[in-house]
C-alpha positions as CSV (number, residue, x, y, z in Angstrom):
1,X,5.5,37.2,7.8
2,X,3.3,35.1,5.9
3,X,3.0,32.3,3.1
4,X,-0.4,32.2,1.2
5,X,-0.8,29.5,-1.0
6,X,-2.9,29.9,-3.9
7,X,-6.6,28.8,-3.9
8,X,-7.1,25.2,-4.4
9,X,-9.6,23.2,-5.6
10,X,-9.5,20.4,-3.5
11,X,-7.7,18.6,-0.4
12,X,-5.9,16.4,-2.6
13,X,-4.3,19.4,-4.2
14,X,-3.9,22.0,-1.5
15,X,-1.9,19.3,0.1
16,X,0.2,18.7,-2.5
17,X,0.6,22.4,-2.9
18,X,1.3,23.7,0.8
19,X,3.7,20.8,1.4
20,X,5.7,22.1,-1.4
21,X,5.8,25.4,-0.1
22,X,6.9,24.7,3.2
23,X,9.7,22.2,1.9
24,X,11.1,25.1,-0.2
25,X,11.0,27.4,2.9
26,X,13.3,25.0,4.5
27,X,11.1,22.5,5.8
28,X,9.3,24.8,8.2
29,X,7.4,28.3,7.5
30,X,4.9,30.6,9.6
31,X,1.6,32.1,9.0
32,X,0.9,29.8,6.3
33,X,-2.8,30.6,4.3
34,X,-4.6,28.0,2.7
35,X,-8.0,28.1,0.8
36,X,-10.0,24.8,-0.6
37,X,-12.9,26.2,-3.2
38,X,-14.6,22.5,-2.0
39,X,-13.3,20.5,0.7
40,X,-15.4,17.6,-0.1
41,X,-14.4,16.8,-3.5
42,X,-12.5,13.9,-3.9
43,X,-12.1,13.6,0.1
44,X,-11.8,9.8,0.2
45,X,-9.2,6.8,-0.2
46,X,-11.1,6.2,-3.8
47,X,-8.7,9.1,-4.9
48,X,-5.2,8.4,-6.1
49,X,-3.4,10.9,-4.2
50,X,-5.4,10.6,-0.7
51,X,-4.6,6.7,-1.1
52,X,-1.1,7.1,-2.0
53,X,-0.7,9.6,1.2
54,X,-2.2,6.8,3.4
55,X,-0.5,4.2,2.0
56,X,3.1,6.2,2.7
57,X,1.7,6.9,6.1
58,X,1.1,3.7,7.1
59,X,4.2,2.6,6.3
60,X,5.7,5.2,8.5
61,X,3.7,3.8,11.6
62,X,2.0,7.1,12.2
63,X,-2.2,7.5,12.0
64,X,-3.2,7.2,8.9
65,X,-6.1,9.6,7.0
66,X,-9.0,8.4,7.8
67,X,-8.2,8.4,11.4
68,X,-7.0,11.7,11.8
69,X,-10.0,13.1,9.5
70,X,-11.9,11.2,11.8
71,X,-10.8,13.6,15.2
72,X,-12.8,16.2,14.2
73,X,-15.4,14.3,12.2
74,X,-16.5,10.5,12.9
75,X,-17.5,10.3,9.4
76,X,-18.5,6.4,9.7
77,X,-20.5,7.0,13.2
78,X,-22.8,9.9,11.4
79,X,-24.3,7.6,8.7
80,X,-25.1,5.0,11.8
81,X,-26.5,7.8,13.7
82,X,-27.6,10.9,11.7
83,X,-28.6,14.4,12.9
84,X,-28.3,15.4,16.5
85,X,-28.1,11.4,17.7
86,X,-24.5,11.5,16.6
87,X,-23.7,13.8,19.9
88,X,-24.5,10.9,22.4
89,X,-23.3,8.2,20.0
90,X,-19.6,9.7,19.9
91,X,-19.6,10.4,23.6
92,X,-21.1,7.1,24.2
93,X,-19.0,4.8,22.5
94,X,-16.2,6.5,20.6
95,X,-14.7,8.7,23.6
96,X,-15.7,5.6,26.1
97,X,-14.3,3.2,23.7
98,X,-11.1,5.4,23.4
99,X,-10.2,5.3,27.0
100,X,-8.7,8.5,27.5
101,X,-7.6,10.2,30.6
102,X,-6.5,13.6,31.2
103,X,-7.3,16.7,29.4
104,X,-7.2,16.7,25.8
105,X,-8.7,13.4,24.4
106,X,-7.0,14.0,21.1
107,X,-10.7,14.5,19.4
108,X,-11.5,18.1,18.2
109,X,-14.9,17.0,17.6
110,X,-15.1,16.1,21.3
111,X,-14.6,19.9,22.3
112,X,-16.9,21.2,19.6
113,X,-19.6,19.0,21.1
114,X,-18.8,18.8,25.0
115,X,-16.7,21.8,25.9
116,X,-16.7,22.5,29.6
117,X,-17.0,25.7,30.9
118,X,-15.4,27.1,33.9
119,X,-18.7,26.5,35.9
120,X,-18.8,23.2,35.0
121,X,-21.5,23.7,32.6
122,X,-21.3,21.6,29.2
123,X,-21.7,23.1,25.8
124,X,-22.3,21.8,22.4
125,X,-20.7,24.4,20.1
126,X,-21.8,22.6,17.3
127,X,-25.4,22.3,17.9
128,X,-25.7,26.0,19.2
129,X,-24.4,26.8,15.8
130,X,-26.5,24.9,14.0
131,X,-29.4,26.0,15.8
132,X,-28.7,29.5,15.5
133,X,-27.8,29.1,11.7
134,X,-30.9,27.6,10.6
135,X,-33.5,30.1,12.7
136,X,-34.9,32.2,10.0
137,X,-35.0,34.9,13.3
138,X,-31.5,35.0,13.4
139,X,-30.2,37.7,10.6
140,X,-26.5,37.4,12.2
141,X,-24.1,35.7,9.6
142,X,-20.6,36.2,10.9
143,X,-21.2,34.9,14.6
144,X,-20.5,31.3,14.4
145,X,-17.5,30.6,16.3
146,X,-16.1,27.4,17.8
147,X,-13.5,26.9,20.5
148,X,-11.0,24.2,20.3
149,X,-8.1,25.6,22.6
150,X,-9.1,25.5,25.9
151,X,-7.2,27.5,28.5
152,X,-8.0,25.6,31.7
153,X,-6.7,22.6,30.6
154,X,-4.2,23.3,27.7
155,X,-2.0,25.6,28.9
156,X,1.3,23.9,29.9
157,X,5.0,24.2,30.1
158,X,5.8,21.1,27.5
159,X,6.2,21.8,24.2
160,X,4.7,18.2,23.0
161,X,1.2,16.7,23.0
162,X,-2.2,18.6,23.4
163,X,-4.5,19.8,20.8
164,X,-3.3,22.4,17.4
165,X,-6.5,23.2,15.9
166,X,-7.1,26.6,18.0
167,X,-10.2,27.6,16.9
168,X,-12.8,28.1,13.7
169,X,-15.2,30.7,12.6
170,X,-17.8,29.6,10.8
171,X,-19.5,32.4,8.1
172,X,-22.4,32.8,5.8
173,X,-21.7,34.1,2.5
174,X,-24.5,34.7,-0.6
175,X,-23.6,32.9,-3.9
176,X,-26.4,33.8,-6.1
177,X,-30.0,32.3,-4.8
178,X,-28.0,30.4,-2.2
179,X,-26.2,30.6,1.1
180,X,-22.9,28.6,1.4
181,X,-21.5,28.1,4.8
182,X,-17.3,29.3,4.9
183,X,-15.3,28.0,7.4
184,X,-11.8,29.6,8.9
185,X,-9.7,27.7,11.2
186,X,-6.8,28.9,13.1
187,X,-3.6,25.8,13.9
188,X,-0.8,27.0,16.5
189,X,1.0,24.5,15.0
190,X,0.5,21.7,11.6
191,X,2.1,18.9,10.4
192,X,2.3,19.0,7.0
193,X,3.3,15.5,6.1
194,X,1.3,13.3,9.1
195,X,-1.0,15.4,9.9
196,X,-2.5,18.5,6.8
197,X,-4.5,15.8,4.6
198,X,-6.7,14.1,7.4
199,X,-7.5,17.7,9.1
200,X,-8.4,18.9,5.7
201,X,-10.7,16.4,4.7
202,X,-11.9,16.0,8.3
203,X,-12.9,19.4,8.7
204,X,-14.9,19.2,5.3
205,X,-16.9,17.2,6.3
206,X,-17.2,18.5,9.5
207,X,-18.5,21.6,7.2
208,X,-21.0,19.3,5.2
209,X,-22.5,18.1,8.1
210,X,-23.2,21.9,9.7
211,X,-24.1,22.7,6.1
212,X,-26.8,20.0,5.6
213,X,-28.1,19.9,9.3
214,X,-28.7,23.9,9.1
215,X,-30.2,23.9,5.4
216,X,-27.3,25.4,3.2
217,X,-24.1,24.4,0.7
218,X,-20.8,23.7,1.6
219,X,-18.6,26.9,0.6
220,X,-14.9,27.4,1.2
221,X,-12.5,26.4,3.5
222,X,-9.8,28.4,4.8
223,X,-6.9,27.8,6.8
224,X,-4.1,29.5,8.4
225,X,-1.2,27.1,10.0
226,X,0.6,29.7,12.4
227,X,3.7,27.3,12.5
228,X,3.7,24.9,9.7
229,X,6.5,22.3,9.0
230,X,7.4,19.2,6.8
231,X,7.7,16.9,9.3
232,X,9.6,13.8,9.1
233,X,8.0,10.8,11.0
234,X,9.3,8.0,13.0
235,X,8.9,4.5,12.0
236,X,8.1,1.5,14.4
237,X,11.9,1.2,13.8
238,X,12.6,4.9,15.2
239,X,14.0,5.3,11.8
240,X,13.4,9.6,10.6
241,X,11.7,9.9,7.5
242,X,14.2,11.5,5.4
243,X,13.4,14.6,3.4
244,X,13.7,12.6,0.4
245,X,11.4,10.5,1.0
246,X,9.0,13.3,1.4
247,X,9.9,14.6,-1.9
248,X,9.9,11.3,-3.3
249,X,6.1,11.0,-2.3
250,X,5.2,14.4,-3.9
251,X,6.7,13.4,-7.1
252,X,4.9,10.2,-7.2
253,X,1.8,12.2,-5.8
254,X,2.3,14.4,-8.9
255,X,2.7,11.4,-11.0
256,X,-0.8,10.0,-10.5
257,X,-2.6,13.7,-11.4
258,X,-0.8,13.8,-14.7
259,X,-1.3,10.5,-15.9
């Protein structure tokens, strides 16, 4: 069973488009396949719909956008500290700064960067792929895998909390003179509503910095949300976003593309 959506051109829009699906599924669906032709475009609160989204999710009391684009990309922090010096800087003062005990911080980019290995060793995913990517010696171009789910520490008998993204494979692909750097990710579980926008326009930009650190373009982006649903957020009042509401925000969401 699956639900492909068609290709998008944007975040904005595959948002807009997946969240529709799943609502007309009955407000949850499986195996959902999404693909953004350019997961930077528009990626900001300067667009209409990304601002409206953040707006409504604000009011619900839940993280808004930026912050959870910012789990698997600390968009800010990489234009203080560009290149490889934004490893140490996120370790050093966002993960300190955030305080966290136990296993899962609730920062992707943390595991792509600082993923422990059973012998205690530390490895930056990231920068290994980067590396490997941008050595004219290496002719592999479908080897580029990151690791997200860890089974040491993730594997536990509550069905709330730890980390969805699972895992993403990076992937060269030819487009005329150029290379454009794919990426593939793989969600045990999405929130359509709080969560689908930020990951998307996180993990584009999570793709333009691997692109520009390794010497290639930004290509596509492809996800597939094993378990997706329209949620329906809590307030500060523990009042349940209703599912008109949700609707309510696509229409107006749809609103500000056709004016």
């Amino acid at each position: 069973m699956y639900l492909p959506i068609p290709s998008q051109p944007d975040c904005a829009t595959t948002w807009r488009e997946a969240l529709r699906a799943v609502i007309a599924q009955g407000m949850e669906a499986h195996n959902v396949i999404l693909d953004i032709a350019d997961p930077t475009a528009g990626a900001t609160l300067a667009d209409p719909v990304v601002r409206k989204v953040d707006e409504f999710l604000r009011s619900k009391n839940v993280k808004p956008v930026e912050t959870v684009a910012n789990t698997l990309f600390p968009a800010a922090l990489s234009r203080r500290y560009p290149g490889p010096d934004l490893y140490e800087a996120f370790m050093t003062k966002v993960l300190r700064a955030a305080g966290k005990s136990g296993p899962w911080s609730g920062y992707y980019f943390e595991r792509m960067i600082h993923l422990r290995g059973p012998d205690g060793a530390v490895v930056n995913q990231l920068a290994d792929i980067i590396d490997r990517i941008s050595d004219p010696k290496v002719v592999a171009r479908n080897k580029f895998e990151i690791q997200t789910f860890d089974p040491t520490r993730d594997v536990t008998r509550s069905p709330y909390g730890g980390q969805c993204l699972s895992h993403g494979s990076f992937k060269l692909r030819k487009a005329g003179a150029v290379d454009k750097l794919d990426l593939t990710v793989l969600y045990r579980n999405h929130f359509y509503v709080e969560k689908l926008l930020g990951n998307l326009i996180g993990l584009g930009r999570l793709m333009a910095f691997v692109a520009e650190q390794s010497g290639v373009q930004v290509g596509a982006l492809t996800v597939v949300s094993t378990h997706a649903c329209a949620d329906q957020p809590r307030d500060a009042q523990k009042r349940q976003t209703s599912v008109a509401e949700i609707k309510a925000l696509l229409t107006a969401c749809d609103a500000l593309v056709t004016d």
